[in-house]
C-alpha positions in Angstrom: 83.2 -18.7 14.1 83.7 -16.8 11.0 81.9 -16.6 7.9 82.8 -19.9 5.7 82.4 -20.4 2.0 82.9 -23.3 0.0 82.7 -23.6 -4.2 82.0 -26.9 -6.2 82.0 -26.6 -9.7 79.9 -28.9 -12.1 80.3 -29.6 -16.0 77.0 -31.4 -17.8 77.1 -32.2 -21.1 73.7 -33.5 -22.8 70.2 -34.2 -22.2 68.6 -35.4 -18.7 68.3 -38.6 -20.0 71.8 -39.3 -21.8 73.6 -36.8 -20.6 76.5 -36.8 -18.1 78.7 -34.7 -15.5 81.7 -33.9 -13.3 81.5 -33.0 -10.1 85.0 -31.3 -8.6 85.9 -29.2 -5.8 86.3 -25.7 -6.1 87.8 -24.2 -3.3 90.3 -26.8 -1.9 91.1 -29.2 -5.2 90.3 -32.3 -2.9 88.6 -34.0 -5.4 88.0 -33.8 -9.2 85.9 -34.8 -12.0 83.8 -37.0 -10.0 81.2 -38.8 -12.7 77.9 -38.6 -12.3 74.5 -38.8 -14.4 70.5 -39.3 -13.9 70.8 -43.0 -14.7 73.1 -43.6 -12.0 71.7 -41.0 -9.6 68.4 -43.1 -9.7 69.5 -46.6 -11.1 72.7 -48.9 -9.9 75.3 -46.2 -9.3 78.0 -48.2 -12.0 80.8 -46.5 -9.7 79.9 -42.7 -9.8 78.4 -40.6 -7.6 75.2 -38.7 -7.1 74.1 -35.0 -5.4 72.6 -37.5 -2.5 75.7 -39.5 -2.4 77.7 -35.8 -1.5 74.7 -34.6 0.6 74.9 -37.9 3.1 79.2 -37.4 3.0 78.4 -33.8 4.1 75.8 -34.4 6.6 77.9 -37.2 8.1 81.4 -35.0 8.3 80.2 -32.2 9.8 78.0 -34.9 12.3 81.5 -36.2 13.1 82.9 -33.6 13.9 80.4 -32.2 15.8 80.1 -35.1 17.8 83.7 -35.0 18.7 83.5 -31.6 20.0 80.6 -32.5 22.1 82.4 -35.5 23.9 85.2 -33.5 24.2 83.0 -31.1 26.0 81.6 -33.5 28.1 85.2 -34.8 29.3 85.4 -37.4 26.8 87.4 -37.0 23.4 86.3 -39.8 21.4 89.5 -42.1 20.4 87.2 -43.0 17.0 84.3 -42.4 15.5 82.3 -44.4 12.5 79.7 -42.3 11.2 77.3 -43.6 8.1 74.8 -41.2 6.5 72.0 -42.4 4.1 70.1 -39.6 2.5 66.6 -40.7 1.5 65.0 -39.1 -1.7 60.9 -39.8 -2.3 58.2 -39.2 -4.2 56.5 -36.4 -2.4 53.0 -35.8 -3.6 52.5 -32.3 -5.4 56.7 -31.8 -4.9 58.1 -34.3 -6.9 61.0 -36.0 -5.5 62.2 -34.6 -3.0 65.3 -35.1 0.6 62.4 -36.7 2.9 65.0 -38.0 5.1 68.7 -38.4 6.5 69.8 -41.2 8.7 72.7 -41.4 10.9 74.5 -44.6 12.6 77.5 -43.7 14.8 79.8 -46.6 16.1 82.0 -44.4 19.0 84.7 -45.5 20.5 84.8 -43.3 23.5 87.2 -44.1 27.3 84.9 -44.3 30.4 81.7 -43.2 29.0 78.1 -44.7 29.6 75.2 -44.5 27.2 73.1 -41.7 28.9 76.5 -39.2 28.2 76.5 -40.5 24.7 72.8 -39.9 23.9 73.9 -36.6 25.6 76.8 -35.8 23.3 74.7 -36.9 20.3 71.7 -34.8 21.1 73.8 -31.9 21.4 75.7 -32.6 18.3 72.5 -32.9 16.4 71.5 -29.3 17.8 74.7 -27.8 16.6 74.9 -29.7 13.4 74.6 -27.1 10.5 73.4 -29.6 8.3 70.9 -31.3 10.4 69.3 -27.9 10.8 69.3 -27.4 7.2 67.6 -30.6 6.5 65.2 -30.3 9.3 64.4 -26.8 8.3 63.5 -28.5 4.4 61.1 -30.5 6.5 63.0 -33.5 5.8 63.6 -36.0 8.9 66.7 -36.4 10.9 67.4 -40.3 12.6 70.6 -40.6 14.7 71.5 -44.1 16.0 74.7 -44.5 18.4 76.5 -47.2 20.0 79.4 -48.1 22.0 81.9 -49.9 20.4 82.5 -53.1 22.2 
């Protein structure tokens, strides 16, 4: 797989406590000026976004996707997959707040396919998940849940 880089850019304006930001994509233009500030990050969210809200949509994409190449692998492409990521941020003592924790519900909708190749596929995907790793290697915990869709 080649080398992959990917940009964000970020505009604040103000102090932590009244101050506010834009959060747009750099390198593809898929989203821009995204709102965001520290009242929302760690109050009601008012209809803007946070760093965990981008974290848990990154840690669930690349999941996904990673899941549907395991399946594949297995000899069962997925027809669709619902993936929800919650990013948990804590009080750590002597750290501050820190990413204690990422958890990861999967709803599959996969052809001829028991549970024991599912917990396979996920297991796998986990493994070659970049951003599991990356969370796991911050010492922050990793929780996938999977079902069949019925």
């Amino acid at each position: 797989m080649p080398r992959i880089e990917r940009t964000a850019e970020i505009e604040w304006s103000g102090n932590l406590a009244r101050g506010t930001g834009l959060i747009s994509a750099g390198s593809s233009g898929a989203f821009q000026s995204l709102p965001y500030s520290n009242a929302t990050r760690i109050g009601q969210p008012e209809g803007k976004t946070s760093p965990e809200e981008l974290l848990a949509a990154a840690h669930g994409g690349c999941f996904a996707t990673s899941l549907a190449g395991e399946l594949t692998t297995l000899g069962h492409p997925p027809e669709r997959l619902h993936v929800t990521c919650r990013i948990v941020m804590d009080e750590v003592d002597g750290q501050g707040h820190q990413i204690v924790g990422s958890q990861v519900t999967v709803t599959a909708r996969v052809p001829e396919i028991d549970e024991e190749t599912l917990a396979e596929g996920v297991r796998l995907a986990d493994e070659g998940c970049p951003f599991s790793a990356l969370l796991k290697r911050a010492g922050a915990s990793v929780e996938i849940s999977a079902t069949l869709e019925t």
